[in-house]
Backbone as CSV, one residue per row, in Angstrom:
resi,resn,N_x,N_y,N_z,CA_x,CA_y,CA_z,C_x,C_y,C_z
1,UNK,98.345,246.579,132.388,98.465,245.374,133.153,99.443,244.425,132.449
2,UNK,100.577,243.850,133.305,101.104,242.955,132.548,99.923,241.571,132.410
3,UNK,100.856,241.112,131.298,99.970,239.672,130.726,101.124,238.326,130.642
4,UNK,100.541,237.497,130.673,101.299,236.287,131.110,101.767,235.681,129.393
5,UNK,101.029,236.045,128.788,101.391,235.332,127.208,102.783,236.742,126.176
6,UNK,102.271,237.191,126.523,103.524,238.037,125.960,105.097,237.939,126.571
7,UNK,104.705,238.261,127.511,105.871,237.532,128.430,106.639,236.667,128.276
8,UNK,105.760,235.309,127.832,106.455,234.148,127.204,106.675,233.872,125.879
9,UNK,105.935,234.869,125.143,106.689,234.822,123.894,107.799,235.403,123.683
10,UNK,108.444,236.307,124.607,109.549,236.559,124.661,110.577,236.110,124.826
11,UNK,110.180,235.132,126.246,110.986,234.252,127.164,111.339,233.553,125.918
12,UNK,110.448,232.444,125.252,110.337,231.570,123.623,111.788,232.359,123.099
13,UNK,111.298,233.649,122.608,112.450,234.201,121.449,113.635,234.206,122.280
14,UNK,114.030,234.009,123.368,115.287,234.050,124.395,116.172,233.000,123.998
15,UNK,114.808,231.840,124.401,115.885,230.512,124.182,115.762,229.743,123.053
16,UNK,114.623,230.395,122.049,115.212,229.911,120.315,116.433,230.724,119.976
17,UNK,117.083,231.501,120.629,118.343,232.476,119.876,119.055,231.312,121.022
18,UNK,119.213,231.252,122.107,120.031,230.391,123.171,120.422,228.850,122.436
19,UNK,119.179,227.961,122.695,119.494,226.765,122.135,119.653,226.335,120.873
20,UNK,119.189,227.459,119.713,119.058,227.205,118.318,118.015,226.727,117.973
21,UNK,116.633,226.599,118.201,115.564,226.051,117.976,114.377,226.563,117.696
22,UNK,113.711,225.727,116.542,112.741,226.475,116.009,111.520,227.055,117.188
23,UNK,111.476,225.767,117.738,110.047,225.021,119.005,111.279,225.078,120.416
24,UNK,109.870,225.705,121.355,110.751,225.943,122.434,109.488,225.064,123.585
25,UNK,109.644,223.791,124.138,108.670,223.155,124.680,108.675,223.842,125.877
26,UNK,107.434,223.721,126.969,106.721,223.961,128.025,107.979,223.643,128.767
27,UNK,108.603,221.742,129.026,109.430,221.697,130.227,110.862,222.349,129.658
28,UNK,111.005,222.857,129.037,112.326,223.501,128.446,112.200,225.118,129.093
29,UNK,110.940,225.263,129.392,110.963,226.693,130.000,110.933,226.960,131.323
30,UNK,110.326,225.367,131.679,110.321,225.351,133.290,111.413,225.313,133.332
31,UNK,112.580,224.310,133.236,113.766,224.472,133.706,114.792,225.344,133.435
32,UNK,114.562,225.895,132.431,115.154,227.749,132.101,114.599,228.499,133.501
33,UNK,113.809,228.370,133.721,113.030,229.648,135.185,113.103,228.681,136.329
34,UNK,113.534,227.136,136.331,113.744,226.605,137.890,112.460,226.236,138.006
35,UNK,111.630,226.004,137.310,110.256,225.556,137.753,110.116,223.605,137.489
36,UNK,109.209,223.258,138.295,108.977,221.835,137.716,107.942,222.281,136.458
37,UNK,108.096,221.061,136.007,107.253,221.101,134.659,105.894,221.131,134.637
38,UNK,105.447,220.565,135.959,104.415,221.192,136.881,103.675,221.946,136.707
39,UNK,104.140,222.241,138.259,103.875,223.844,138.133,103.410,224.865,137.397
40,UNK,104.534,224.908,135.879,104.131,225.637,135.303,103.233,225.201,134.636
41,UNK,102.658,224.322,134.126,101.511,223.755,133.351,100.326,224.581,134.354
42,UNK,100.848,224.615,135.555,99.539,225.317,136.988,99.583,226.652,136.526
43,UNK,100.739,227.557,136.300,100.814,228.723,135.874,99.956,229.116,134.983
44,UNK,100.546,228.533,134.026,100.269,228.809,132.694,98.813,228.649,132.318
45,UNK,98.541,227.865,132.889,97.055,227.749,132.643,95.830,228.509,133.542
46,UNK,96.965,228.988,134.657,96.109,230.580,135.290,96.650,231.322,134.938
47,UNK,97.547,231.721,133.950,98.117,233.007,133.864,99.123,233.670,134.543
48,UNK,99.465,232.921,135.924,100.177,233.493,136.777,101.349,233.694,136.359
49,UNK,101.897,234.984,136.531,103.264,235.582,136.396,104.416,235.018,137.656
50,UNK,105.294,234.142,137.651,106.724,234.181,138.405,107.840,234.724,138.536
51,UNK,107.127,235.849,138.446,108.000,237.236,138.883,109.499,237.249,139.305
52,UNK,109.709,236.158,139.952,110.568,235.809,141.133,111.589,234.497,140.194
53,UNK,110.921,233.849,139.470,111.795,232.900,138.489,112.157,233.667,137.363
54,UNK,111.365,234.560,136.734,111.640,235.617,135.337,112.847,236.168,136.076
55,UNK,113.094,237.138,137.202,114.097,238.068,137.907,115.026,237.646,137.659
56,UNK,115.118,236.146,138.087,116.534,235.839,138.188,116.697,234.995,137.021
57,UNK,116.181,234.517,135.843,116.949,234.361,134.695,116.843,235.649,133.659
58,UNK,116.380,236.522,133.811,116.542,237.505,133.406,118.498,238.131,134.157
59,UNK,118.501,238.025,135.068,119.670,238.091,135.607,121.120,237.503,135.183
60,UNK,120.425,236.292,135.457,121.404,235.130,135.066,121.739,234.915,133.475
61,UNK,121.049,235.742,132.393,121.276,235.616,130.739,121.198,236.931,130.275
62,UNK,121.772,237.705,131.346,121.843,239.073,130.987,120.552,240.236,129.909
63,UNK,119.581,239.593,130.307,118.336,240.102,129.683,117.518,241.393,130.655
64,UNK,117.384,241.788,129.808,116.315,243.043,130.386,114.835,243.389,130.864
65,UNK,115.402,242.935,132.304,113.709,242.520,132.859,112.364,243.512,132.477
66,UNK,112.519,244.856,132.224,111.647,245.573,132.071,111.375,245.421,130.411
67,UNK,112.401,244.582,129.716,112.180,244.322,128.678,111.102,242.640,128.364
68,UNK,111.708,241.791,129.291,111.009,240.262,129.310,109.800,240.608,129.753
69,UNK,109.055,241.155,130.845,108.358,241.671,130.892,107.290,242.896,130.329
70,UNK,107.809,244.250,129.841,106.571,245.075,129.253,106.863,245.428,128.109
71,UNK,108.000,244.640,127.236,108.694,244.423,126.274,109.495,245.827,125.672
72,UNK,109.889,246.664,126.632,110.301,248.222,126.488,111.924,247.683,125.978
73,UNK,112.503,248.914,125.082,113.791,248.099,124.651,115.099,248.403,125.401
74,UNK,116.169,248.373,126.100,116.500,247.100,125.041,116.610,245.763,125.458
75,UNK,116.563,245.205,124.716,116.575,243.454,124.840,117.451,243.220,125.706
76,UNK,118.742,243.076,125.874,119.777,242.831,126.659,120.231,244.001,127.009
77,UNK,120.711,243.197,128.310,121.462,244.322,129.379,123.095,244.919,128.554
78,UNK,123.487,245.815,128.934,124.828,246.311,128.433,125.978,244.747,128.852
79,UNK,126.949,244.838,128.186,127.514,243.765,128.136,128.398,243.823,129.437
80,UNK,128.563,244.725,129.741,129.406,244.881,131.785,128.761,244.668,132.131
81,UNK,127.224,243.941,132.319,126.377,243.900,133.605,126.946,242.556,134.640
82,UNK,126.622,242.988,135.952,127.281,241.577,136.782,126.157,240.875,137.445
83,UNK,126.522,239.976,137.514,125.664,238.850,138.784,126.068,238.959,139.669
84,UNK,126.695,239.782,140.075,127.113,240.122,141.919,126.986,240.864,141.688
85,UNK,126.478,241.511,143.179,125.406,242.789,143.873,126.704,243.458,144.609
């Protein structure tokens, strides 16, 4: 079963290598995934996976969704990958 906390410790190690930072806050992740700061506080505190916000910054930072998700390797996508379909 995926799990909602691993997930985001990943997401975390994404954008401490991205922004340079030790601490990666809650609304710093909503707006990495397009979420209000909200929301995800609603998420997060059920667990719920946004499948649909992970997809596409997984997309958009060339990361490896089957990796952000069930943490299988590798981390990033090959460096030709495109954002057009």
């Amino acid at each position: 079963m995926i799990q909602f906390h691993p997930i985001f410790e990943r997401l975390e190690t994404i954008l401490r290598e991205k922004n340079g930072q030790k601490k990666v806050l809650n609304k710093t992740i909503a707006r990495e995934l397009g979420l209000t700061p909200e929301y995800f506080a609603v998420i997060k505190k059920r667990g719920k996976i946004p499948y649909m916000a992970l997809a596409l910054f997984a997309q958009r930072e060339g990361i490896n969704l089957n990796w952000l998700l069930l943490g299988t390797h590798p981390k990033r996508l090959s460096s030709d990958h495109s954002s057009s379909s």
